[in-house]
Every structure is written in C-alpha cells, then in structure tokens.
N, C-alpha and C positions, 0 to 999 in steps of 0.2 A: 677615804683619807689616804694620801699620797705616806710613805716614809718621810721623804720631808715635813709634812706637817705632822707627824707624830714628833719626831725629832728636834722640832725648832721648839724653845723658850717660849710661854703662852702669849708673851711681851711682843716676840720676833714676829709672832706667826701671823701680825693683822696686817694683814695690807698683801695684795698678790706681787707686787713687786720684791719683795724680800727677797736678795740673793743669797746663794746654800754656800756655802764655806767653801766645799771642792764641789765640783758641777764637770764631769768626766765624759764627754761626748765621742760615740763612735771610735774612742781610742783603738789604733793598731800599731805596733813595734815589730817589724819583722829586722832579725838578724839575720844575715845570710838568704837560709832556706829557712828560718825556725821563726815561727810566728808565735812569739814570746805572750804578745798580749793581741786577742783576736776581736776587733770589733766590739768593745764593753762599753758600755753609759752607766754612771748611777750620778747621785745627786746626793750631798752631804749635808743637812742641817745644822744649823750653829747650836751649839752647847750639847751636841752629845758626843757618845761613844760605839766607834761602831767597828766592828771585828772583820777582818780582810782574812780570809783561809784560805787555805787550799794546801799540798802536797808540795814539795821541792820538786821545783819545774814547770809552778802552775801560771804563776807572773805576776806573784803579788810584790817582787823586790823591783822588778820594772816598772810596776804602774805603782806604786811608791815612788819612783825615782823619778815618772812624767811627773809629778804631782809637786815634787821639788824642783821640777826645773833642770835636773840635772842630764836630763835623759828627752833626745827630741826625740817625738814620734814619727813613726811615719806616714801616718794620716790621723785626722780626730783632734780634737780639740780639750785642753784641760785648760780651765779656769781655778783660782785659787783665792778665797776672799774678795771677790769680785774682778780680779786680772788675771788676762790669761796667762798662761805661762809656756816656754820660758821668756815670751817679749816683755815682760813688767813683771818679772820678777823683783827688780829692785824696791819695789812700789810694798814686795811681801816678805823677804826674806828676812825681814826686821822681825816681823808680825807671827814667825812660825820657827818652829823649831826640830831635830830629830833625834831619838835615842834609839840607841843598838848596844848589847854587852857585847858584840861584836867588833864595835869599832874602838882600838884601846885610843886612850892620851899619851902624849908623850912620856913612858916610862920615869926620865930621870927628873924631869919636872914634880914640883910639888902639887898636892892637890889645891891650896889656893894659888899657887903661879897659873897654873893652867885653868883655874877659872876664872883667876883675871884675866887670861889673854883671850878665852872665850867672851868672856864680858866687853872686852876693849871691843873685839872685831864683832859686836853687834849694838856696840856705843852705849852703855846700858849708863846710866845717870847715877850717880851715889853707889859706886862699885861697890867697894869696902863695905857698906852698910848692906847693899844684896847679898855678897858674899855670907856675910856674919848672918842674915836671917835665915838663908839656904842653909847654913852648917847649923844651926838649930833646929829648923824642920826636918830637917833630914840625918840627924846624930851623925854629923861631922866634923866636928868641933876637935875631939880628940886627936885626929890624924888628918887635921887640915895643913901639916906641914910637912909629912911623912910624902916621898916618893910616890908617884903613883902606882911604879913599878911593885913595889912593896906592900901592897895592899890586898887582902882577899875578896874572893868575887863577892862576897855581899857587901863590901866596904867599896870594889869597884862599879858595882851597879848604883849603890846612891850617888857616887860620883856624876857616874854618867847620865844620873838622872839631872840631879845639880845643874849637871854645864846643859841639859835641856831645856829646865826651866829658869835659866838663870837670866834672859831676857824678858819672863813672866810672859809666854806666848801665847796669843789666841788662838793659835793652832799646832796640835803636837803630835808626832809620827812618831809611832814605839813598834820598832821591830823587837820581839820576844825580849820585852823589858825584863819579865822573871826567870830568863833561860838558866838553870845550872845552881839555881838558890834553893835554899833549903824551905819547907815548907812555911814558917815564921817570919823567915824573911821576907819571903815572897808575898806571904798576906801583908803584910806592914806596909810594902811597894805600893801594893793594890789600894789598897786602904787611903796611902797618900795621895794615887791619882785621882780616886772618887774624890778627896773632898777638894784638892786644886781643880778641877772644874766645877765641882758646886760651888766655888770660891769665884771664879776666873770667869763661869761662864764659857769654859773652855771648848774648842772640838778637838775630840781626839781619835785617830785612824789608830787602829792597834791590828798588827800582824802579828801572829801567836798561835804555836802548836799546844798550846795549854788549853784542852777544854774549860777545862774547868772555871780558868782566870774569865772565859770569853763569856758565860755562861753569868758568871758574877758582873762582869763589868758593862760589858755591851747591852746596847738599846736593840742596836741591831747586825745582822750577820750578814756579810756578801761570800760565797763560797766559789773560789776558782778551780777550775781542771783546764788543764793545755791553752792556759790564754785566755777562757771564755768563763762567763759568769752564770755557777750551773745553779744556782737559789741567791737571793735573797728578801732577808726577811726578819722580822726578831726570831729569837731561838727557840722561844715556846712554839712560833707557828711551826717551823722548819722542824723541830722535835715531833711536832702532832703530825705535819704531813707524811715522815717518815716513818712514824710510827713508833716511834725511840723514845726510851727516857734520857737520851743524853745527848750530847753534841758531839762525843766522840764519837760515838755508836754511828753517827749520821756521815761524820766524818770519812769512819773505815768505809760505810753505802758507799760515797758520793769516790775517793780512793780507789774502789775495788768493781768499781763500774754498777753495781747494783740499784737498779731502776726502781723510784720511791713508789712506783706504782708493784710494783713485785716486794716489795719490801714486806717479810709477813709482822 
C-alpha cells in the first residue's frame, strides 16, 4: 500500500484515477549557488495530515511556497488539487489556504476589519455570518473589535487561524501553528484542527518543530536535510526504524547526521 492509499478517505480511494491533493514531482529550487530544495517527489492524499520536518535551512519554507505558487522552481513539477501550479493557480487559490504566527495582520486594523478584508479577497459568500461562526469556534467573540495590534500571542494565533480558515478551505498550510503558546493553548489549536478536518474532509501540510504536536496530529511524516527527503513514513514506522521512542529523538538522528543503521 502506497502512503496515498493509506491517507486517502476509504470513499476517495476506489478507483486508480483519484488525484492526491499535492502531487510534488522532481522538485529543485536552486538560489544562487544554494540548492534550497534538491530533487524531492512525494504525493499528498486528500483528507489527511502530514508533517513537513527538517532543521532551518532544510527547505521546508521553499517547497511550501512551490506548493503555493508563490515560488517558481527551477525544474519539477508541483500540482495542487489537480492543477499544476503556478500556471492555474487561479483555478486553487480559492480552494486553499495558509497560517503562520509568523506572518502579523495589519496591526491597527480590527480583528473583524481584517477578516473581512481576508474574506472579501477570497469572495467568501455570507461574510458576516462566517465571520460570527469563526468567532465562536474559535473564542473570538470578546475581542473581535480590539486592534490586532493589541492582542496576545494566543489571541493572535486563533486570529491567524480564523483568517485561514475563513474560506472553509480544502486545503491548509500551517507553518508552526502552535509556535510561542502555552501548552493549553496549544492543545486547544490542535484539538480544533483534528476536528475541522474530520469535519471538512480537509488536507493538511503542517511544518512544525513541535514533536510532539507531529506525533499527535500527523498520519504521516516527510523529513528534510539540505533540500532532500531523508524518511518518509508514519511516525510509528520512522520511531521503529530508528529505534526511538520519539520523534524528537529521531529528529536530533537525522540533525546531527546519525545513520538509522548506527543508531543504537
């Protein structure tokens, strides 16, 4: 059995024609001299969750970003929900979405200004009534009028989840959704995004230095070093071949160059 067919809905999975959500061919990005992402293929199944690793520097912010279109390669192919991209993107960018605590909102804006103007520029139908359901799922309610500026990083991460899921996307990119939250908080995040995909049907690429979160959420793991893709697998297998009880454990391995064959 392929990871796609473990990954896809039991619904999805008849028929050999079923295309995989992201479908990443041969991808390479060279900057300069710096071969950011070197020759990697994998294949996304619809409705799951699957954990992108690796170290700063490894190329998981790049081939996230071919993946959005925002970033051409320079050779390789990435498809997204069955178009490649970035030529038909128009065709996905409706259908997808990204989060990062990374990336702020405009400060003096309100938290609902700024999810209406997220809303408008992805045309979302019955704003006001998304809006109002997002601030309930998400305990936004209180300070849907407060500055964004003004707000603390756990009040700013459900923001920033909000204006992700605020088109209800079939596909969602979370760069270190729980970075800098406290541990409560952070399950509560997790918590939301397991059941908007068992809701949604969703797929989700999750970039995260959080074993732990990866360990809980993901179906399946891809682990990058210098560009190239050094495992994938689910985390129990990737745990047993390494010989680890953990992900982190496997992590520091695959970091500190430690061969899974040596690994005692």
């Amino acid at each position: 059995m392929t990871h796609d067919d473990a990954a896809l809905p039991r619904a999805a999975a008849q028929g050999p024609h079923v295309s995989a959500a992201i479908a990443v061919t041969h991808l390479t990005k060279i900057y300069k001299a710096t071969r950011a992402v070197d020759d990697i293929s994998f294949r996304i199944g619809h409705g799951s969750i699957t954990g992108l690793l690796g170290g700063n520097g490894a190329g998981k912010t790049t081939t996230i970003a071919t993946i959005m279109g925002l970033v051409l390669p320079t050779s390789g192919q990435v498809e997204v929900l069955g178009h490649p991209m970035p030529e038909q993107s128009d065709e996905v960018l409706g259908r997808m979405n990204f989060e990062s605590p990374y990336v702020d909102m405009p400060m003096r804006l309100t938290v609902r200004q700024n999810l209406t103007i997220f809303g408008r520029l992805y045309a979302v139908g019955g704003l006001k009534d998304r809006i109002a359901q997002l601030a309930s799922d998400l305990d936004l309610t209180d300070f849907l009028d407060r500055a964004s500026g003004k707000l603390s990083a756990g009040q700013k991460t459900r923001v920033a989840l909000a204006k992700a899921l605020i088109n209800d996307p079939e596909l969602l990119l979370l760069d270190e959704p729980t970075a800098s939250l406290d541990p409560d908080t952070a399950d509560w995040v997790r918590g939301h995004l397991e059941r908007y995909r068992q809701r949604r049907g969703a797929t989700i690429l999750l970039a995260s230095h959080n074993m732990l979160e990866v360990e809980r959420l993901c179906d399946r793991v891809i682990i990058m070093k210098r560009g190239r893709i050094e495992d994938d697998d689910s985390p129990a297998q990737i745990m047993a071949r390494y010989n680890r009880n953990t992900l982190e454990e496997v992590f520091l391995d695959v970091a500190r160059g430690r061969d899974r064959e040596t690994v005692p």
